[in-house]
N, C-alpha and C positions, 0 to 999 in steps of 0.2 A: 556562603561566602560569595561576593560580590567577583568579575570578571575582574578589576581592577586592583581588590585586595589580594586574590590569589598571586596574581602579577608581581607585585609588591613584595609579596610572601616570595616567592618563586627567585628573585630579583633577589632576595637575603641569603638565597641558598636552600630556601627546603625546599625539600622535594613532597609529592603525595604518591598516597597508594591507595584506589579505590578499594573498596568491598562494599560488597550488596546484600543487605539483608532482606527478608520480604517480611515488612513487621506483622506482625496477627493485631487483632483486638485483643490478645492476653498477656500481652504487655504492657496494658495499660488497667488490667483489671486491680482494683487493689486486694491487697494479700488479706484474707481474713482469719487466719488461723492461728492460735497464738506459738506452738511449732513450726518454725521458719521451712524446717527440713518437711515440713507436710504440704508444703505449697507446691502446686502444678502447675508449670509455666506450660503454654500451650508451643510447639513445635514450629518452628521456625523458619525456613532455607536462608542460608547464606552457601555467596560464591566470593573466593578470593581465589584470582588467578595466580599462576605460576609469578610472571613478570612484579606485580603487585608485592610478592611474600620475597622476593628477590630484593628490594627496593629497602622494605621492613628489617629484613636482616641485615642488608649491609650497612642501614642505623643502627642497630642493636651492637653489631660487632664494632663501627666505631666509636660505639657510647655517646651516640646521640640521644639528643629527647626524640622520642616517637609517642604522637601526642593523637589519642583516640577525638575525633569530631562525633560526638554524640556517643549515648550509652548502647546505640544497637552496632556503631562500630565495635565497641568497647567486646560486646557480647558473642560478635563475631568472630573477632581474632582471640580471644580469650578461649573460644569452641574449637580452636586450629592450632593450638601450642602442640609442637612435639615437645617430646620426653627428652631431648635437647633443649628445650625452652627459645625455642627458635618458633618462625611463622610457617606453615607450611601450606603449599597450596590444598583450594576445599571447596566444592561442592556439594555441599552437605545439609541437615538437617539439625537444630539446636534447641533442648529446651532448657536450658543449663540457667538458672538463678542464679545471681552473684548477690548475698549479702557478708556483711559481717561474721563471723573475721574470713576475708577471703585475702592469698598471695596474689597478685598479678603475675603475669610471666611477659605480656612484651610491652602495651605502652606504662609511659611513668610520668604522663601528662593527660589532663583529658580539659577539653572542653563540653560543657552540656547546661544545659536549661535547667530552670527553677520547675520541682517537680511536683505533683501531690504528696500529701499521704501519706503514708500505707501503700505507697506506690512501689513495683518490683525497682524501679526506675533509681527512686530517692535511696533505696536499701543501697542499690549498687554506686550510688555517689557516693554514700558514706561510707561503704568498705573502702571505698577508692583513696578520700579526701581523710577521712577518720571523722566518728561520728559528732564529737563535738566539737572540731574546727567547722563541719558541714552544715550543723545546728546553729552554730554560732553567726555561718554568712547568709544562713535564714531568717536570722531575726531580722540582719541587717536589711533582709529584701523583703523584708513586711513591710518594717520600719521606713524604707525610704520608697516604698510605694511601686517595686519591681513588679512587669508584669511576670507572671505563671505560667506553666501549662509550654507544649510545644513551640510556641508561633512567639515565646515572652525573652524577657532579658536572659543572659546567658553568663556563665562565670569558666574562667579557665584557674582549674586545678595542677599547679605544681609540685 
């Protein structure tokens, strides 16, 4: 996000909440196993501060959208749900895969990239979006010539 877009954004009223994840190369490794549950996402660290998970909750509690920027946000705060389905602060380690069929517990928005594969990445869009709405906006970015991969066009999931 651009200095000027945030601004923007900022200027409508949302607020942000950083978190850090330190991504590995096994995130990007594709899953080769035909048991989803036999896959081993390599270990993670993520940090979400106090302040951060403060910010998340008091959207949740006014049933705002809380909208994950990318799937390694997504994977963060997903790894920091309490047992209230609240945010909680964490520095921690995560190797937690999200495919199909998985609950969410805090955002109910996400934005994120066109992804491979067989990728852990693509798995957790589609738990996210549902698989054949997610299928469906791939065709369309075949079809109209979307780039791919990290650095490529971008779709926000409502």
């Amino acid at each position: 996000f651009s200095r000027e877009l945030m601004k923007r954004l900022e200027l409508k009223g949302v607020e942000f909440a950083e978190v850090t994840l330190h991504v590995g190369l096994g995130t990007f490794r594709p899953v080769e196993v035909e048991d989803l549950t036999k896959h081993k996402m390599d270990s993670e660290q993520f940090i979400i501060e106090d302040k951060q998970a403060r910010i998340v909750n008091r959207g949740i509690e006014r049933k705002k959208r809380i909208c994950a920027v990318g799937t390694t946000s997504m994977r963060a705060v997903e790894s920091a749900v309490s047992a209230g389905k609240i945010l909680k602060p964490a520095n921690d380690w995560t190797s937690k895969f999200i495919f199909p069929p998985y609950e969410f517990s805090i955002a109910n928005t996400m934005i994120t990239n066109f992804h491979t594969p067989e990728s852990t990445l693509l798995m957790m869009v589609a738990a996210f979006g549902g698989y054949d709405h997610v299928m469906n906006a791939y065709e369309v970015a075949v079809k109209e010539k979307y780039r791919f991969y990290s650095y490529g066009d971008a779709m926000l999931i409502i």
